[in-house]
C-alpha positions as CSV (number, residue, x, y, z in Angstrom):
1,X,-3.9,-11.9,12.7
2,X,-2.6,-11.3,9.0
3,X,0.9,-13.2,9.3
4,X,0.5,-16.9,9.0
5,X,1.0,-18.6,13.0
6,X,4.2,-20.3,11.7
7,X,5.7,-16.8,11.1
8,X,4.9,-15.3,14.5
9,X,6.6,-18.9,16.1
10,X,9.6,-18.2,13.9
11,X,9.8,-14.4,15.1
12,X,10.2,-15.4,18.9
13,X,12.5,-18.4,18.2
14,X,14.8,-15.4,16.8
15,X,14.1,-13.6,19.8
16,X,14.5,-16.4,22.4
17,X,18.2,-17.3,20.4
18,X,19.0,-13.1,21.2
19,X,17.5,-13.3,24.6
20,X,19.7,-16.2,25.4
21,X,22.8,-14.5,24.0
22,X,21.9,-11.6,26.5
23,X,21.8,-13.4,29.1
24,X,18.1,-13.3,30.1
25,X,15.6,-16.1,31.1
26,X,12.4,-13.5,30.1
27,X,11.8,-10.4,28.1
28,X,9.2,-7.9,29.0
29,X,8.6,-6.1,25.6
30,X,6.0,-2.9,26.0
31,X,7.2,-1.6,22.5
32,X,3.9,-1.5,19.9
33,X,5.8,-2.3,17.2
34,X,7.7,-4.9,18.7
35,X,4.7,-6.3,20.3
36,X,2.9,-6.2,17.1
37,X,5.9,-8.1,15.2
38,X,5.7,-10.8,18.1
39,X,2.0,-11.4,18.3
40,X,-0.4,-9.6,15.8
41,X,-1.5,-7.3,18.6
42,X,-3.0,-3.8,16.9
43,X,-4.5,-1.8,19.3
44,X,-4.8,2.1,19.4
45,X,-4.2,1.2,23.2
46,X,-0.7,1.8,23.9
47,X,-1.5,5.3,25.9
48,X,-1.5,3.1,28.8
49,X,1.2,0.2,29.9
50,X,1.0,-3.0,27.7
51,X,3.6,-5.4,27.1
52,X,4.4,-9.2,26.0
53,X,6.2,-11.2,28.3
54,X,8.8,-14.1,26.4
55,X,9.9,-17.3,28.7
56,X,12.6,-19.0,27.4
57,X,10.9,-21.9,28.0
58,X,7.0,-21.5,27.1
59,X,5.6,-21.6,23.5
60,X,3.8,-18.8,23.5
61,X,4.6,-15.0,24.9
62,X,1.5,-14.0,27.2
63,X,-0.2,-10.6,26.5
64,X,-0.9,-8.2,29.2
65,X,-2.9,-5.2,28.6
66,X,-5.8,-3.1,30.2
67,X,-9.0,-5.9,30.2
68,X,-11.0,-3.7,28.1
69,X,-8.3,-4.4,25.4
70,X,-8.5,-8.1,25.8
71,X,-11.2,-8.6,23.4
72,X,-8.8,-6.7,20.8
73,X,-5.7,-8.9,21.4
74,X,-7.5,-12.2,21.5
75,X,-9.2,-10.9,17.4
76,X,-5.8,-9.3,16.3
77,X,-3.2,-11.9,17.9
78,X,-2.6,-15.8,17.8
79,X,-2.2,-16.4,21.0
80,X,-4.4,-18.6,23.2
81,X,-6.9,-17.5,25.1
82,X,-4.7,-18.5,28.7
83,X,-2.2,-15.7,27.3
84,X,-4.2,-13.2,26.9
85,X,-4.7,-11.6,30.7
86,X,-6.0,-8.1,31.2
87,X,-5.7,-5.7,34.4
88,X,-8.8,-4.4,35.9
89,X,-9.2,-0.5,35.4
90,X,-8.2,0.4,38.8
91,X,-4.9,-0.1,37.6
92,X,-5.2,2.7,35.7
93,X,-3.5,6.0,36.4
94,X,-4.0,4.9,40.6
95,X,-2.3,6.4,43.6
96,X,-1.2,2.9,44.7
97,X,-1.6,0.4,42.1
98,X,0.8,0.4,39.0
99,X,0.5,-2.1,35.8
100,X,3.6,-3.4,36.3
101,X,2.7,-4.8,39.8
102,X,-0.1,-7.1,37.6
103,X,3.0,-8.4,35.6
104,X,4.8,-8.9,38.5
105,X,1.9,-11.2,39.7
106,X,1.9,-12.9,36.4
107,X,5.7,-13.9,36.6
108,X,5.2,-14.8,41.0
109,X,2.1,-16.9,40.1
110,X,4.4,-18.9,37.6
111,X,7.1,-19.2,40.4
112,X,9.6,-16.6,39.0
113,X,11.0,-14.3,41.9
114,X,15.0,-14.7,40.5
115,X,15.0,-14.7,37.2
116,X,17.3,-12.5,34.7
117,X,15.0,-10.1,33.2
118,X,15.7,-8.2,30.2
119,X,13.5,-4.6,29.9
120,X,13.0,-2.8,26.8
121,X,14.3,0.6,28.9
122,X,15.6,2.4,26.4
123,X,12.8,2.7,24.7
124,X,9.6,5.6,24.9
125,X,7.1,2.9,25.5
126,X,9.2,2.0,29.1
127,X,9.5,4.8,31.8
128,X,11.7,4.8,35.1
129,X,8.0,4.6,37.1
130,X,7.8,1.2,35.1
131,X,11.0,0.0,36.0
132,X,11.0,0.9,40.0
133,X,7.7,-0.7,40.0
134,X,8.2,-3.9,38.8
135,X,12.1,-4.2,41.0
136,X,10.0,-3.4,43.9
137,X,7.7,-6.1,43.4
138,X,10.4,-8.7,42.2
139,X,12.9,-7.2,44.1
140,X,15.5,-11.0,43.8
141,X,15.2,-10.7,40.1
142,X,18.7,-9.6,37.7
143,X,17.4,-6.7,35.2
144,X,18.9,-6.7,31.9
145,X,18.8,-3.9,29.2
146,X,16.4,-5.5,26.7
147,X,16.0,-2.4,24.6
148,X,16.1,-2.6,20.6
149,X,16.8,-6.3,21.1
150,X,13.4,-7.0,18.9
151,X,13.7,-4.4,16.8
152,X,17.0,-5.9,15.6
153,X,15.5,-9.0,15.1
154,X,13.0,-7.3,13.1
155,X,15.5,-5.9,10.7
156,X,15.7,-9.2,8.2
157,X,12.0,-8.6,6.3
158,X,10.3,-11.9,5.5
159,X,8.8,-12.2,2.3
160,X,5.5,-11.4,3.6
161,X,6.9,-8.5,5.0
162,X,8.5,-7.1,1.5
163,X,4.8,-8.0,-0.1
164,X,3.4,-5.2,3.4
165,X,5.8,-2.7,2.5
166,X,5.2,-3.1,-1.4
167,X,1.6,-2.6,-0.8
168,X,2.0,0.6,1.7
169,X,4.1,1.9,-1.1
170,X,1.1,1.7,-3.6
171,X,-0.6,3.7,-0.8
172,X,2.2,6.4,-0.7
173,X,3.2,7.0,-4.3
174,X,-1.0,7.7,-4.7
175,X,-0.6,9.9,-1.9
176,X,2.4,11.4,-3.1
177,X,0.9,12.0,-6.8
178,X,-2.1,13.6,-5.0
179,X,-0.1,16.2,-3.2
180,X,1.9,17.1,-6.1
181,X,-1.3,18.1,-8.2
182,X,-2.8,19.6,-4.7
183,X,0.6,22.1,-4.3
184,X,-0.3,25.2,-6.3
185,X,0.3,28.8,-5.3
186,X,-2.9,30.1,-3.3
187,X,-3.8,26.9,-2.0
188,X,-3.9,26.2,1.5
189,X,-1.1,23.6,3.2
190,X,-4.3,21.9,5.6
191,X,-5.9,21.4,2.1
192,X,-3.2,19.7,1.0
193,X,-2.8,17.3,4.1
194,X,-6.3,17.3,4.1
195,X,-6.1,15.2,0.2
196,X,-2.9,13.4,1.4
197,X,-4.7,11.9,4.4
198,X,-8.0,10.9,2.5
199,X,-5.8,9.3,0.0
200,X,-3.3,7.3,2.5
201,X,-6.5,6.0,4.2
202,X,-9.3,5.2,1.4
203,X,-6.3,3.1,-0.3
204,X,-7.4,0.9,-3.4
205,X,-10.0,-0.9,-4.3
206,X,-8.5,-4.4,-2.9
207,X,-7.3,-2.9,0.4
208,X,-7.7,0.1,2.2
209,X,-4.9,2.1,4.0
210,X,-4.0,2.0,8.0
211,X,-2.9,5.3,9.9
212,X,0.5,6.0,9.7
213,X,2.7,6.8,12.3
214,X,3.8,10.6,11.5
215,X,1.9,13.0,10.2
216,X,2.7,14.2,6.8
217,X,5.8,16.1,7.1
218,X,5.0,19.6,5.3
219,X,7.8,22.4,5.2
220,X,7.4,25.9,2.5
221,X,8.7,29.1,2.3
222,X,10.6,30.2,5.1
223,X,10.2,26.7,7.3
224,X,12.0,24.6,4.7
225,X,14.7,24.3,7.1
226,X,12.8,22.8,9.7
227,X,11.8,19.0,8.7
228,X,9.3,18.0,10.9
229,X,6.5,20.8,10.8
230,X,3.3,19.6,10.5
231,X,0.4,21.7,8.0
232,X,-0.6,25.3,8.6
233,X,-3.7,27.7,7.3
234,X,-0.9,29.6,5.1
235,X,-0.9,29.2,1.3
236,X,1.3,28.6,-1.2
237,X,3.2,31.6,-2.7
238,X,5.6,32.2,-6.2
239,X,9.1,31.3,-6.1
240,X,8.3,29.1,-3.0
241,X,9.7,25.8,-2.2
242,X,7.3,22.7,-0.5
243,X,9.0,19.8,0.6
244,X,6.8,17.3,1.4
245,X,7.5,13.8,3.4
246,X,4.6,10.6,3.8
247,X,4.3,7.1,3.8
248,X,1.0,5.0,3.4
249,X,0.6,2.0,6.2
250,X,-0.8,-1.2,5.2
251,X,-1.0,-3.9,8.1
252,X,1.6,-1.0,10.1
253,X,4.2,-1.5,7.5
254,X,5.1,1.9,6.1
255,X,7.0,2.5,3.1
256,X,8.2,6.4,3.5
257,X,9.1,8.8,0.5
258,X,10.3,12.5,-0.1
259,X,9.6,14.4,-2.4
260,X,10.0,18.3,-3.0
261,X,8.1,20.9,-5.1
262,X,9.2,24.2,-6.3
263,X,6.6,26.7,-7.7
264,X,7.9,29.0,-10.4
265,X,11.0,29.1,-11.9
266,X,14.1,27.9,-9.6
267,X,17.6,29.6,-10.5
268,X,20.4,28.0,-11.8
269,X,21.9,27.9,-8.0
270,X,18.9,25.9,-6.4
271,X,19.1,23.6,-9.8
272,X,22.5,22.6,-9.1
273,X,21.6,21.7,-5.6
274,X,19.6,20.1,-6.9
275,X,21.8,18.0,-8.9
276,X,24.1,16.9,-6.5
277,X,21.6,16.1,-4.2
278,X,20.4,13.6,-7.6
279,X,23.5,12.5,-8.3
280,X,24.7,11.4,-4.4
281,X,20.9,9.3,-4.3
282,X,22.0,7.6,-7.2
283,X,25.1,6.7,-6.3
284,X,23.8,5.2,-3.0
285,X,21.3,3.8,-4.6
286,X,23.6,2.0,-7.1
287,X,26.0,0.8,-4.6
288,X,23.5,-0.6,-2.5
289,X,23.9,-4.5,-1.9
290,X,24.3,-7.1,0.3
291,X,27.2,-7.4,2.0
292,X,28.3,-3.6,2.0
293,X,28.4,-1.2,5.2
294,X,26.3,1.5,6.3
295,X,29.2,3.8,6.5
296,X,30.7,2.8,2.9
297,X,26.6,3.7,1.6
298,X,27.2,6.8,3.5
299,X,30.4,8.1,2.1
300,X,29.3,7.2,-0.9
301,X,26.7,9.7,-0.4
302,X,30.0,12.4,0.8
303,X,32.0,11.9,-1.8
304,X,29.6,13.8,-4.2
305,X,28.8,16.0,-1.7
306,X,32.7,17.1,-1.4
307,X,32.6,18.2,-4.9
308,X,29.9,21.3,-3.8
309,X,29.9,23.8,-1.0
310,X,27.0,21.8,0.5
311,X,27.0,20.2,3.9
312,X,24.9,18.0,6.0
313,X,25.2,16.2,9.3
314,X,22.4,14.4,9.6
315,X,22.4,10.7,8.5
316,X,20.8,9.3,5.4
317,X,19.2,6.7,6.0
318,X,17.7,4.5,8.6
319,X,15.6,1.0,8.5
320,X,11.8,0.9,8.4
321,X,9.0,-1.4,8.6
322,X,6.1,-2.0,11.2
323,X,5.4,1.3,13.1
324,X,3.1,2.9,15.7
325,X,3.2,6.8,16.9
326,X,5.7,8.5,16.9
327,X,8.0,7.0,14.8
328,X,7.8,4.5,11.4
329,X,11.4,3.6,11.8
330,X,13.1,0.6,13.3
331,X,15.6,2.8,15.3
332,X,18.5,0.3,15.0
333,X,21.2,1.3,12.4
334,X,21.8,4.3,10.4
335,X,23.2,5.3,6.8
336,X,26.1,7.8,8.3
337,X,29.9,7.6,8.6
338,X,31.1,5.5,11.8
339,X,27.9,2.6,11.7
340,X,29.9,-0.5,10.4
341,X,26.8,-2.8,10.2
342,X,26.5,-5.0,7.4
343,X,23.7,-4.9,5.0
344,X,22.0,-8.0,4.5
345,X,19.4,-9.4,2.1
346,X,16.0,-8.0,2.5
347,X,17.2,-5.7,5.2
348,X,14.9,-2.4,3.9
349,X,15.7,1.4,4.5
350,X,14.5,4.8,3.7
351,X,17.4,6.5,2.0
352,X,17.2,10.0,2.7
353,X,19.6,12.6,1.6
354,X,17.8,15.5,2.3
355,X,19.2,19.0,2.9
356,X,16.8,21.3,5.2
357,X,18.4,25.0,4.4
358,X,16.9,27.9,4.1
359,X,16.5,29.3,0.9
360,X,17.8,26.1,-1.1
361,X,16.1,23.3,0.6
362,X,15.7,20.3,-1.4
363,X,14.4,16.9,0.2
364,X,13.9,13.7,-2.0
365,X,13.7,9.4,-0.8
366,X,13.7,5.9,-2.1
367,X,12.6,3.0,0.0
368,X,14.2,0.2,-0.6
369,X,15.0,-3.5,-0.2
370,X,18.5,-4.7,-0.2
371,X,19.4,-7.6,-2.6
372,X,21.8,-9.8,-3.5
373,X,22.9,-7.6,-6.1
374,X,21.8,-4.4,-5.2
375,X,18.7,-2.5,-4.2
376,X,15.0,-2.7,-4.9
377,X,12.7,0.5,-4.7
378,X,9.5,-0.6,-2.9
379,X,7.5,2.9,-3.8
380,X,8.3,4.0,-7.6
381,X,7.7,7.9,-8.3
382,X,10.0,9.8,-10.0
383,X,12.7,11.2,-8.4
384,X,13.3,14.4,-9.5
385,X,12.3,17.6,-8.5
386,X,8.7,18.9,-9.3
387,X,8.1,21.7,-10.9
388,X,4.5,24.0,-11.0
């Protein structure tokens, strides 16, 4: 456990006050992150089913997960012993017996057949197996879409939280510094995510690092278009751009950051890309505060992008925080025209205006807080594009 037990209770009051306004009596969540923000629970175990259940009207959610992991949730969580219940392996990946009949159990043994059940469905850690199992085994109860209804409590970062993601970013701008001395024409990409890796996960000498949940991003030469490559045996050329995308993980709070490299001499064309690219970062950055819109951040961001030839249709930015494979972010709002949802103070994004074109590729990031008046970044490397 490494958030005080008065933190956790606070967490699923927030949840039981959005579970009520849904509707639902329980909450089945199977999402690592979310179960993670609720209870403590870190486990590499989420290859098979796991979940929290929430009562409305119990103090504590109970934890069920494969019994081998019960020794893992009763050292990582702060929940009792009595709430901690594992399923017997035969459980596992069987012909007839399916996880969610053992949480079906659970709820019968506590009386609940007819209750209004919210599931976390739309998310990857919940399947359609999972769902038709557990109706047919409470076939009287009301299911309720319970999906991102966590994660949105999770958006409003304690202060424990900020101190997490301030400490990741430590973990990612020594990373990041790493990889731009590592970047040099003839030298291998797996080399460099070889250095970025070691880096991320010997941390500092007060704390080491955590693994994050995606790989370092590495694009060059012709595959700067595509942003979500992983490392090949190729190396480095002349005249060749490396974008480059990582965050370091301390307690499974990531703090994300972009950054690109260019080695050789880039032409006047690729350095005013460049620039606007600069110049619509900063103005996001600058406008940044509590009580503007995602969209009015994001056309910030397309008014300096009107003024070039340059388009992009991606969104910009998107919230972060705890995170297990495959993603580090919240999956809730977005930086990009048409999202109306208020920022609010130590809500905390990865701003991220990057352009993924052939040929004049150029990605850069900040991850910030949001303050009262205006933003904070949590990783501080320049941001600028490196040269070699």
């Amino acid at each position: 456990m490494v958030v005080e037990k008065t933190e956790y209770r606070d967490r699923v009051n927030k949840t039981k006050v959005e579970m009520q306004n849904r509707g639902m009596d329980i909450l089945i969540s199977t999402n690592p992150a979310n179960m993670n923000y609720l209870s403590g629970y870190d486990g590499y175990s989420f290859y098979v089913i796991q979940g929290l259940i929430i009562l409305l009207d119990a103090d504590e959610p109970i934890w069920i997960g494969r019994e081998m992991d019960t020794p893992g949730a009763k050292f990582t969580t702060w929940l009792t012993n009595e709430n901690i219940i594992g399923y017997g392996d035969d459980y596992v990946q069987s012909e007839t017996k399916h996880p969610m009949h053992f949480f079906a159990d659970t709820l019968k043994e506590k009386g609940i057949t007819n209750k209004k059940i919210g599931l976390e469905w739309g998310q990857d850690s919940f399947n359609a197996t999972s769902y038709f199992e557990i109706k047919k085994k409470l076939p009287n109860c009301e299911w309720i879409d319970g999906s991102f209804l966590v994660n949105k409590v999770r958006m409003i970062k304690s202060e424990t939280e900020v101190h997490y993601l301030k400490l990741a970013g430590e973990l990612t701008v020594n990373a990041m510094k790493v990889a731009k001395d590592s970047v040099a024409e003839g030298v291998k990409e797996s080399d460099v995510a070889a250095d970025i890796y070691k880096t991320l996960i010997e941390g500092t000498n007060e704390y080491a690092g955590d693994y994050p949940a995606i790989i370092p991003l590495i694009s060059s030469g012709e595959k700067i278009a595509a942003p979500h490559l992983s490392w090949t045996n190729r190396s480095y050329k002349k005249e060749e751009i490396v974008s480059l995308e990582l965050s370091g993980c301390f307690h499974r709070y990531h703090t994300p950051l972009a950054r690109t490299i260019y080695i050789g001499t880039p032409s006047q064309e690729y350095i005013d890309t460049v620039n606007i690219v600069l110049e619509g970062l900063n103005e996001m950055l600058n406008f940044i505060r509590v009580g503007v819109t995602c969209n009015e951040v994001a056309q910030k961001w397309n008014n300096v992008l009107s003024k070039s030839s340059i388009t992009k249709d991606s969104r910009v930015g998107y919230p972060i925080g705890i995170g297990y494979p495959p993603d580090w972010g919240e999956q809730t709002l977005s930086i990009r025209p048409g999202d109306h949802h208020i920022l609010q103070k130590n809500m905390t994004f990865h701003i991220l205006p990057a352009l993924f074109q052939e040929d004049k590729g150029f990605v850069i990031s900040e991850s910030i807080r949001v303050t009262e008046n205006g933003c904070e970044r949590l990783a501080k490397f320049p941001h600028e594009l490196v040269l070699k």
